[in-house]
N, C-alpha and C positions, 0 to 999 in steps of 0.2 A: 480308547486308551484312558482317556481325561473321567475323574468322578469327582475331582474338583479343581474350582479355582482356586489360587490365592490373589488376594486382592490388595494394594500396594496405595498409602496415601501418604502424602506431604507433610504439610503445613499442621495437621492434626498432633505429628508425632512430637512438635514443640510447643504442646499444650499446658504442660508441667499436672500441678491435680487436677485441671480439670477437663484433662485429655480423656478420662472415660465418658465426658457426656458427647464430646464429638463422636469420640468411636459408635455411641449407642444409636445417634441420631444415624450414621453411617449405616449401621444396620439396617434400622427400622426403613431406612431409604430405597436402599438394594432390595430388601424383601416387599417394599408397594412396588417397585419395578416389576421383578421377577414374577409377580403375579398375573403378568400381560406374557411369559412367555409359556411355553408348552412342555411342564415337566414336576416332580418334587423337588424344593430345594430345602434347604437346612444350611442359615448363614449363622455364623460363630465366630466370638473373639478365642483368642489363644495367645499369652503371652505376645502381644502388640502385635500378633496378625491378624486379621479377617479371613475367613474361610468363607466361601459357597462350595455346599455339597450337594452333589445330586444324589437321587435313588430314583433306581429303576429308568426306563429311555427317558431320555431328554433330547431337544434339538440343540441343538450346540451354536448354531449362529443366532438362533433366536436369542440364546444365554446373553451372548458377549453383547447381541446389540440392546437387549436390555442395561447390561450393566454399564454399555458407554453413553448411557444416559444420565447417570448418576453422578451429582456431582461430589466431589472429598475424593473419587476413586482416583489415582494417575498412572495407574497399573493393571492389567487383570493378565494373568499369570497361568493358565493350562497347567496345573499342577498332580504329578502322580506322588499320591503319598504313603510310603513303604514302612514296612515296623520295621524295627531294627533288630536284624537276627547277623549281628556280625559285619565286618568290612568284605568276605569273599562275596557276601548275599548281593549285598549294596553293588560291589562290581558290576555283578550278572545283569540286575539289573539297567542298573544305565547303560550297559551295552545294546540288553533289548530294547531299551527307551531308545537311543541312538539308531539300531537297525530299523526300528519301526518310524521312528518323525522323518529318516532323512536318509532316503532313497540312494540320493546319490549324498556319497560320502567326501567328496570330492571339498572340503574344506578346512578353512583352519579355525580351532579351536583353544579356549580357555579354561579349565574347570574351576569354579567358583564358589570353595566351601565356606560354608559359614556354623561354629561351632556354639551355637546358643545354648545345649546340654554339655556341661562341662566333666561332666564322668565317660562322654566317650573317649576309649580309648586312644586316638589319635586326634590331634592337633590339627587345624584349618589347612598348613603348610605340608603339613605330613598328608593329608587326604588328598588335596589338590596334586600331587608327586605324583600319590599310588595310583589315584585316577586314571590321570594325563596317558599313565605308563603301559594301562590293563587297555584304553581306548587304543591307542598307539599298536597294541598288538595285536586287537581284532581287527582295526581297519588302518591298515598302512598307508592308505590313499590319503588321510586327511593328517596333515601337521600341527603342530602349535605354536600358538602366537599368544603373546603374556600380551601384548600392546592393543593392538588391534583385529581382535579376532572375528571372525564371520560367524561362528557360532558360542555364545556363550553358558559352561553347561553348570546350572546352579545345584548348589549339593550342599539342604541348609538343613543341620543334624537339630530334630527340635522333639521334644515325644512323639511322633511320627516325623521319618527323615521326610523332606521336600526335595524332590526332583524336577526341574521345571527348566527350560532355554528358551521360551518364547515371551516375548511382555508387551500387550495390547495396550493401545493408549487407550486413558482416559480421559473424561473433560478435566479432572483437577477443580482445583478451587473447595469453597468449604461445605461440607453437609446442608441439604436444605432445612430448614427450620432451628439452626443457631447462632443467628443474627435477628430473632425482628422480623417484623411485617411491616411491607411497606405499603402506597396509592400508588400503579401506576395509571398515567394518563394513558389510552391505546388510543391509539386512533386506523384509519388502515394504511400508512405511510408504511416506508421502513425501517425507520429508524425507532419506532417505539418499542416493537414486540423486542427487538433486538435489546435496548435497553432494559426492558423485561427480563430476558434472558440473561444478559450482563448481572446484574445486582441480584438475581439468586444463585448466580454463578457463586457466589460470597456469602451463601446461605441466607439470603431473605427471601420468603416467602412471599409472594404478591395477591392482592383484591388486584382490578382494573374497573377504572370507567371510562364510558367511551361516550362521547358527545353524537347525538342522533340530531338530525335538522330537516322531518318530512315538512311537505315535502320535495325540498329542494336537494337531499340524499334518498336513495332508494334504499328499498329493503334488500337489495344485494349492496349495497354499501355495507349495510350492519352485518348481513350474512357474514360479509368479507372480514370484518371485527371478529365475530365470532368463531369465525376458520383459522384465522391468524392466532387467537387465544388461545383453541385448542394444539395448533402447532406447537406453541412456549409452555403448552401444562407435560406435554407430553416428559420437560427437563423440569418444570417448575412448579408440578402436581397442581391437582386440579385450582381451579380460579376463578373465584365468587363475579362475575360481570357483568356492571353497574352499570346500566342504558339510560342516559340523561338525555330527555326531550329538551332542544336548544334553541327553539328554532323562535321562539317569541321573544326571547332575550335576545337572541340575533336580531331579530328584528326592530324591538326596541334601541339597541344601541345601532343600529345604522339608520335608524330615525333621526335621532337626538345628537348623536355625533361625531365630532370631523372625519371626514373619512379616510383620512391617512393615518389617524392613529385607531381604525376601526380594527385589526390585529390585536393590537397591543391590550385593549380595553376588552377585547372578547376574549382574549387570552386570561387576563386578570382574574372575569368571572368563572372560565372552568377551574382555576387554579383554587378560586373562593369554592364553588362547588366540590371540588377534588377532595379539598381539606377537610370540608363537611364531613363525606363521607370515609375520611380517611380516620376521622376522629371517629366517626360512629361505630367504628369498626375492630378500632385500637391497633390501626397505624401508626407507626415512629416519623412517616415521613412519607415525601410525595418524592415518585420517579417520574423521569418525562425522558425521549428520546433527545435531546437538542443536543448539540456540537454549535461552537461559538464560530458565528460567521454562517454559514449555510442559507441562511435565509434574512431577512430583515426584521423577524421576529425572533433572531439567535443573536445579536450581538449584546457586546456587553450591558451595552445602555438599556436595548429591549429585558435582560434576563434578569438586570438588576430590578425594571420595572414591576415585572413579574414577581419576582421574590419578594417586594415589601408587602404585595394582600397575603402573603404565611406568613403562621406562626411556629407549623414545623418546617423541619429541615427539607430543603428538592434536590435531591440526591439526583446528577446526571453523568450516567457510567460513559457518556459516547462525547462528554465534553470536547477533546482534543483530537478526536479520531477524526480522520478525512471520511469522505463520500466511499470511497473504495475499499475501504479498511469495513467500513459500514456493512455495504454489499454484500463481502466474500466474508463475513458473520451471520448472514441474512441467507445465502446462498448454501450456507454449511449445517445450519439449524430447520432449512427448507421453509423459509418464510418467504423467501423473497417472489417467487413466481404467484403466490397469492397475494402478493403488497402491492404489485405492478399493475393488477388485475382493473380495467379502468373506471372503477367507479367511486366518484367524487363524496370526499366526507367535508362534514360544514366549515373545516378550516380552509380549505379549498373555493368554497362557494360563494364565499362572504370576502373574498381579496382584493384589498384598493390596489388601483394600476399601483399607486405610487407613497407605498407603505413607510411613516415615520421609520427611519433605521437608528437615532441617537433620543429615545424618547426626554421630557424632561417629567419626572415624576408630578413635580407640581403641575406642570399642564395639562396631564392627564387624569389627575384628581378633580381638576377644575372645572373637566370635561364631564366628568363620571357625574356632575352636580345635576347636571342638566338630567339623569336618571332618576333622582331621589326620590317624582313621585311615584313611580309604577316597579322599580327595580326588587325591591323589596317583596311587593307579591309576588312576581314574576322567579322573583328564588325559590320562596316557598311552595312555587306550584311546582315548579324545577324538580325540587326535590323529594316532594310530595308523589309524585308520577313517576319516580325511576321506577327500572324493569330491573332487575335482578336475574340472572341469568345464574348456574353453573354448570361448569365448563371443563371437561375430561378427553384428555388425550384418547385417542382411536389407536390401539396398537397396531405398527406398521404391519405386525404377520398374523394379523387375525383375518 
């Protein structure tokens, strides 16, 4: 029955002028999705709606779970779209829409016009009557309910009328790539990729790096990095991924110092690292997974530590969120069974039993001193030696 969707966004439609660069990014989005499913499409704006059209077979659930990948959408809409040859045509029709979506009739109903062409002859209120009254007389079994109906039947008069009762969630949130590029830090926890996922939710586009420590991490550690990555490109297209050898700077700094603020001080240098190539790249800013409290390298005092080696902004979408809240985002995005997966990344490997939890930044400058002679090459080899990776979502139905 279906040859297209209509597709339904939020936050875009209160864009004022510059709502057509959302819609366009909107597009351009939907069509690198669609391109993973199995079919022709043809997406279109139209007087503030988006259209996907198909031609010729298409599969239909490949469609929707392409499109509930795409962020800006909060809608996708199974739309039959009719020319308008009169109100008796339009009846026929939604009655055959009606006998064919819904077997059993056995419900209550709303009709829900909307008159966007103002030359048709009848009024929103006038449609929704004649509707209600033509439905009513094909199928006696199902009632109406203005309040809360069980099916709602949409009847939106536009250059082609829109017929549509069913509306697919989408992620919501803004088009990718009209916010910025961000650094996020990945590591193979859970709470990073999610983070990932978070802040392109809002249209930023992400690089990643990911700290490597052979060989006290394995190469299924990175593997796991790299699995995780393509989980989040699959919502946050593909992603440039930056393999930092860490494992000499680790070393160096649990040579040289205290070992309760050895978190804090290793942290500092990916953060220094991060920026590097955050800059290199023409990043706005650095993401990290952290929620305050979770660890002794998340509280306040650790993340203020952390914050003063940047100079850009460290954008943390999981700030306030619990462990759980975490999870059932990790769980819903399919990252989480690969984040569990047990093998140890060098945040993990390098842990003092009994980690500063209220750092004092002067003391840890103070610490960092003892680094000055060797630190310095040890960056530049650092950063000299990344692996550069990219990184493409595997479509679930290929």
């Amino acid at each position: 029955m279906y040859t297209a969707f209509l597709i339904k966004y939020a936050e875009i439609a209160i864009k004022g002028k510059n709502r057509y660069l959302f819609e366009d990014a909107l597009v351009r989005n939907i069509e690198r999705q669609l391109q993973h499913a199995d079919g022709n499409y043809t997406v279109r704006k139209e007087n503030g709606r988006i259209y996907v059209e198909t031609e010729g077979d298409y599969d239909y659930e490949e469609t929707v779970q392409a499109l509930q990948k795409v962020f800006g959408i909060v809608g996708i809409c199974p739309v039959v779209l009719l020319e308008d040859e009169g109100f008796d045509a339009l009846a026929e029709q939604v009655i055959q829409y009606i006998a064919e979506e819904y077997p059993d009739r056995r419900f209550t109903f709303k009709v829900d016009a909307r008159r966007a062409r103002k030359n048709y002859p009848m009024n929103s209120m006038e449609i929704n009557a004649a509707l209600g009254e033509k439905i009513l007389e094909a199928f006696p079994e199902t009632k109406v309910d203005v309040h809360h109906p069980q099916v709602r039947i949409h009847v939106e008069v536009r250059p082609k009328i829109n017929l549509y009762s069913k509306e697919i969630s989408g992620l919501g949130g803004m088009p990718l790539g009209t916010a910025g590029k961000a650094m996020l830090l990945l590591s193979g926890g859970i709470d990073s990729p999610v983070a990932g996922y978070m802040i392109s939710r809002r249209g930023v586009t992400i690089e990643a790096v990911y700290f490597h420590a052979p060989p006290y991490t394995s190469e299924r550690a990175k593997q796991k990095v790299v699995d995780l990555a393509k989980k989040i490109s699959a919502y946050c297209g593909p992603i440039r991924l930056h393999v930092v050898n860490f494992t000499d700077i680790q070393l160096y700094i649990y040579e040289k110092c205290p070992h309760e603020e050895l978190t804090i001080i290793m942290r500092r240098y990916m953060m220094k690292i991060a920026e590097h190539f955050a800059k290199e790249n023409g990043c706005l800013g650095l993401v990290t997974g952290e929620s305050i409290g979770q660890v002794a390298s998340q509280t306040m005092q650790s993340l203020a530590a952390t914050n003063e080696v940047c100079t850009l902004p460290v954008y943390r979408p999981l700030i306030a969120m619990d462990k759980q809240e975490i999870v059932e985002i990790a769980e819903r995005i399919d990252t989480y069974e690969t984040s569990i997966q047990p093998f140890e990344d060098c945040c993990t490997i390098f842990v003092a039993k009994h980690p500063v939890t209220k750092p004092n930044v002067e003391y840890i400058k103070k610490s960092e001193r003892k680094l000055e002679e060797r630190i310095g090459e040890l960056f530049q080899e650092a950063v000299a030696s990344v692996e550069t990776i990219l990184v493409e979502a595997e479509p679930d139905f290929v």
